[in-house]
C-alpha positions as CSV (number, residue, x, y, z in Angstrom):
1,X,-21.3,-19.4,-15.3
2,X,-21.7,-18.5,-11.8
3,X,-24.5,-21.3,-11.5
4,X,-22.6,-24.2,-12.9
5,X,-19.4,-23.4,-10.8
6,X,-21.2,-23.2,-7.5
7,X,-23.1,-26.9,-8.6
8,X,-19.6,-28.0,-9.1
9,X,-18.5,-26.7,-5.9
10,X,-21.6,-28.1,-4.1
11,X,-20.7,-31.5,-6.2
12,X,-17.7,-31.7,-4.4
13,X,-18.9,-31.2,-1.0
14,X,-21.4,-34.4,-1.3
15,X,-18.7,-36.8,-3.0
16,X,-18.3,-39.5,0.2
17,X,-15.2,-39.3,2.5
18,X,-13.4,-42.6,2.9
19,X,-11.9,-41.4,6.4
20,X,-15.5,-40.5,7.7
21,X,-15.9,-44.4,9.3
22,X,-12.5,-44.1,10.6
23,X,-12.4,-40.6,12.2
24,X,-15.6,-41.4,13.5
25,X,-15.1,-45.1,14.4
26,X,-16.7,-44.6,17.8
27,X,-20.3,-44.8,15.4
28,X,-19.5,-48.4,14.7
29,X,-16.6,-50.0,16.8
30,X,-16.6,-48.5,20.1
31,X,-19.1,-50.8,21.9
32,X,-17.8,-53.3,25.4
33,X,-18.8,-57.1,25.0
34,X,-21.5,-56.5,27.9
35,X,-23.1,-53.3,25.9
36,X,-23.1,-56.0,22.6
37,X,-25.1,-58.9,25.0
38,X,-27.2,-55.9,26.2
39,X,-28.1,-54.3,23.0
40,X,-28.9,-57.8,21.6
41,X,-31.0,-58.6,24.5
42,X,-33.3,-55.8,24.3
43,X,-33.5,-56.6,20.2
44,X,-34.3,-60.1,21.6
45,X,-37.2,-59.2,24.3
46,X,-39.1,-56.5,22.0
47,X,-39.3,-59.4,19.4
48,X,-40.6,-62.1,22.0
49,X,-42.8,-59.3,22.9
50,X,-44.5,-59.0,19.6
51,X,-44.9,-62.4,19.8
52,X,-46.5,-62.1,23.3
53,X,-49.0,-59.7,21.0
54,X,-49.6,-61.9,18.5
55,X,-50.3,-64.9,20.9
56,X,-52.6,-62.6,23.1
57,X,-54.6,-61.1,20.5
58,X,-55.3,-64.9,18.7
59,X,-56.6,-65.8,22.4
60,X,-59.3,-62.9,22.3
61,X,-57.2,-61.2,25.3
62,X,-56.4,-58.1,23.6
63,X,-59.1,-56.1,21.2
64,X,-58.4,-55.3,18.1
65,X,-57.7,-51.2,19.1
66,X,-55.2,-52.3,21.5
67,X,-54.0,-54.7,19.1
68,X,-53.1,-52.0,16.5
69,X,-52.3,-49.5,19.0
70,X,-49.6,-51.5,20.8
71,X,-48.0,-53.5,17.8
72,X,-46.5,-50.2,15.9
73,X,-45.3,-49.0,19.2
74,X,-43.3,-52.6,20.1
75,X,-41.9,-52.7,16.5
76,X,-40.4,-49.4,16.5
77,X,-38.8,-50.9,19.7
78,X,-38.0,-53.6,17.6
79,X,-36.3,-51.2,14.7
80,X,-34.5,-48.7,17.5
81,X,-33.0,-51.3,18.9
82,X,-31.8,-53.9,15.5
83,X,-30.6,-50.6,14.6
84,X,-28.4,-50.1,17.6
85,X,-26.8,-53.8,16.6
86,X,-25.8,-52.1,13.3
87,X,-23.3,-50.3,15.4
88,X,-21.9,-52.9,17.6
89,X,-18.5,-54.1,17.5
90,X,-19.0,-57.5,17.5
91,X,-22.3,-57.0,14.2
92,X,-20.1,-58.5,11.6
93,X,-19.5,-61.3,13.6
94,X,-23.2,-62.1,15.2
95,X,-24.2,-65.5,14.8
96,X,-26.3,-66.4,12.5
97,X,-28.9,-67.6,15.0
98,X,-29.5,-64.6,16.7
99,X,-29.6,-62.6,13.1
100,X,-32.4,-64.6,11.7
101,X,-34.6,-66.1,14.7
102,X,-34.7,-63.1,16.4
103,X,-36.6,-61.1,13.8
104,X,-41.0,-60.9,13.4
105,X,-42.2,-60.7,10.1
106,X,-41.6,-56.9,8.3
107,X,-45.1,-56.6,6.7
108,X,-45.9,-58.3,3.3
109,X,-42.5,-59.6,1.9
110,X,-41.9,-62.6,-0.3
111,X,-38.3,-62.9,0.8
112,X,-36.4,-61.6,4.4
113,X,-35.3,-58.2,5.1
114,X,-31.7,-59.4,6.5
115,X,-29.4,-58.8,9.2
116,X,-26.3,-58.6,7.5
117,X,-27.7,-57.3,4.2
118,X,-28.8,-54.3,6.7
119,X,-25.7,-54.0,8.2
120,X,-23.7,-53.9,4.4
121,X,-25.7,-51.0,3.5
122,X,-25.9,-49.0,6.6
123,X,-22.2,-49.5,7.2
124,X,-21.0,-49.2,3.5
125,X,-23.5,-47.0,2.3
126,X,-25.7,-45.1,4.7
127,X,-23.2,-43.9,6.9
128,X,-20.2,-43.4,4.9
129,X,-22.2,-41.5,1.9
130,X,-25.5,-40.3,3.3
131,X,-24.7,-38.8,6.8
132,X,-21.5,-38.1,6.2
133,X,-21.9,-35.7,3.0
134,X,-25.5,-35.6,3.0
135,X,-25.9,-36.9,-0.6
136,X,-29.1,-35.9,-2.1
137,X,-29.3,-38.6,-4.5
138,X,-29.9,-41.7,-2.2
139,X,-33.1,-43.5,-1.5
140,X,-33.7,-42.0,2.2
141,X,-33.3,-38.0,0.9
142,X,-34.9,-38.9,-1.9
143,X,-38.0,-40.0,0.0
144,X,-37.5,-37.0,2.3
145,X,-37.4,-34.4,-1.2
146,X,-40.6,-35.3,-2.1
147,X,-44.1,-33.4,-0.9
148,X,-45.2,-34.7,2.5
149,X,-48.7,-36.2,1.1
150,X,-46.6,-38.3,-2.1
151,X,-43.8,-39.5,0.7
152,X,-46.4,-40.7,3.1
153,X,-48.8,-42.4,0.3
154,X,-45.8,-44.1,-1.8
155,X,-43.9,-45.5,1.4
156,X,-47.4,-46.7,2.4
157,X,-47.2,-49.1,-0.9
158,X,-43.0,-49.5,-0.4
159,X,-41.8,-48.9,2.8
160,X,-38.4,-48.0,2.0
161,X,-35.9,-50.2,3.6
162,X,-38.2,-53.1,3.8
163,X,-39.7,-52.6,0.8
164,X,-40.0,-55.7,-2.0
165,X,-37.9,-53.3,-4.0
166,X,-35.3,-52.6,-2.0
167,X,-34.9,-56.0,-0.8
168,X,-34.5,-57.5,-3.9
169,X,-32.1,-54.6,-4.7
170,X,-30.5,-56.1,-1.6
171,X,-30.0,-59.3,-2.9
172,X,-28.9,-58.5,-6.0
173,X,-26.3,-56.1,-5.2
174,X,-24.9,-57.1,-1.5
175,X,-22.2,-59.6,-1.1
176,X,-22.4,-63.0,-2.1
177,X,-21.6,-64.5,1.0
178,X,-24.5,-63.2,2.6
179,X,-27.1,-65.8,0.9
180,X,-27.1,-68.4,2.9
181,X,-28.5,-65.8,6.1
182,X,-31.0,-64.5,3.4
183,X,-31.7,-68.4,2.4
184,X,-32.1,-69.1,5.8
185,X,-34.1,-66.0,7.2
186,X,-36.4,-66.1,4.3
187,X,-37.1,-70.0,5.3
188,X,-38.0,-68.2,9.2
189,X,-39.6,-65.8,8.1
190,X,-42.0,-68.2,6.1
191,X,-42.3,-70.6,9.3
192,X,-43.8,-67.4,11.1
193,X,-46.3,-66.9,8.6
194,X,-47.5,-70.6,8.7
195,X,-48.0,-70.2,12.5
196,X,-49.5,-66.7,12.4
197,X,-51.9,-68.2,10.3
198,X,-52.8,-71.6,12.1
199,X,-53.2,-68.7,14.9
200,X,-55.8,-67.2,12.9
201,X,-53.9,-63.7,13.2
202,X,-52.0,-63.7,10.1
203,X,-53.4,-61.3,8.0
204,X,-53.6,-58.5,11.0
205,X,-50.5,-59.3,12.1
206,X,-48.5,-58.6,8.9
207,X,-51.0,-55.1,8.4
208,X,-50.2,-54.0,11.5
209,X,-46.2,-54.3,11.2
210,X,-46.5,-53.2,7.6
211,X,-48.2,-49.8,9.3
212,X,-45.3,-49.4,11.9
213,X,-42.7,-49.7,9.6
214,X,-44.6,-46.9,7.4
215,X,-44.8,-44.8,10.2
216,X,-41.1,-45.4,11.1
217,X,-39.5,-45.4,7.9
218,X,-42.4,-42.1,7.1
219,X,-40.2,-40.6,10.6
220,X,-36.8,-41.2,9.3
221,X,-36.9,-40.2,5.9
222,X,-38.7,-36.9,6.9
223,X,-35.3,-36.2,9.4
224,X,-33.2,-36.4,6.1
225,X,-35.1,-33.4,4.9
226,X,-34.3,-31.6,7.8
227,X,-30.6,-32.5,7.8
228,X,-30.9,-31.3,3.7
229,X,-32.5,-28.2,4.6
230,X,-29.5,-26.7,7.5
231,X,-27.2,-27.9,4.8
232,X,-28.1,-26.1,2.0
233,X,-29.0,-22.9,4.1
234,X,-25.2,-23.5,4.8
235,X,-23.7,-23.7,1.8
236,X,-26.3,-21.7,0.0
């Protein structure tokens, strides 16, 4: 008896808060116009960057060590700061320009990892339900559950937010009105493929920032177990 009322008590305690993005609108809506154009610059130079990469390593100026030394490095740049645009003022409104061309290719997808499908789920979902209750039952603590070894080997084959899976999920679930940005970006994405491979790079390329995102998304999840962990010990 004692078991099932502190579950139900603990069941309470992870049911989202509807206030949280309100009390804590300074997450999302507390940004000036010039921080915007500066977050969206830096998103806009580490991208021309991994492109400067890309173009450099077809040319035989950087070896291949360099090459996938460097390339996990620039696109956790990349993620850091995309992720910072998540919590701009002015993300909901970004043109769609500077959502899709600004973006290099996340791995091996079929169709684009978007902008605003991003900004849906981290807005609607990850913040408001996640961080703010700590639910156990979404996809980023339920990576971060599992043993090290089984998290790191399965996010190899799925990375998590970029994942086929959770794309598609993505797509099927997020507004409607986002499809023409996932029309559109998917259409980008493709174009960078064609010229990564008239470079000659294409295959490396897309290995190398499938092994950053792994290693990034391999971070995040594993800070999710943490957060799980000091909560528990606090309501335990």
């Amino acid at each position: 008896m004692d078991d099932i009322k502190s579950e139900k008590m603990l069941d309470s305690k992870l049911r989202p808060n509807p206030a949280f993005s309100t009390k804590y609108s300074f997450l999302f809506e507390k940004t000036t116009p010039s921080e915007d154009r500066t977050l969206v610059s830096i998103r806009c130079m580490w991208y021309v960057v991994w492109w400067a990469i890309m173009c450099a390593y077809a040319a035989g100026y950087c070896p291949s060590w360099l090459f996938l030394s460097i390339v996990p490095v620039v696109m956790l740049r990349f993620l850091i700061a995309n992720h910072d645009c998540l919590h701009m003022r002015t993300a909901p409104h970004l043109g769609l320009a500077v959502r899709v061309l600004g973006v290099p290719p996340f791995g091996f997808l079929t169709v684009a990892s978007t902008f605003g499908d991003n900004l849906h789920q981290h807005l609607k979902d990850h913040h408001l339900n996640t961080k703010s209750v700590l639910d156990t039952h979404d996809p980023d603590s339920w990576w971060s559950q599992l043993p090290l070894g089984t998290m790191l080997l399965g996010m190899l084959v799925s990375p998590s937010d970029v994942s086929a899976y959770e794309v598609l999920g993505q797509y099927l679930h997020g507004p409607f009105s986002l499809w023409p940005e996932r029309l559109v970006a998917t259409a980008v994405m493709w174009a960078q493929y064609a010229l990564l491979h008239h470079m000659g790079v294409l295959l490396p390329a897309l290995a190398a920032s499938h092994l950053a995102l792994h290693k990034h998304f391999g971070l995040h999840k594993s800070s999710h177990a943490t957060q799980i962990c000091f909560f528990n010990a606090a309501t335990g």
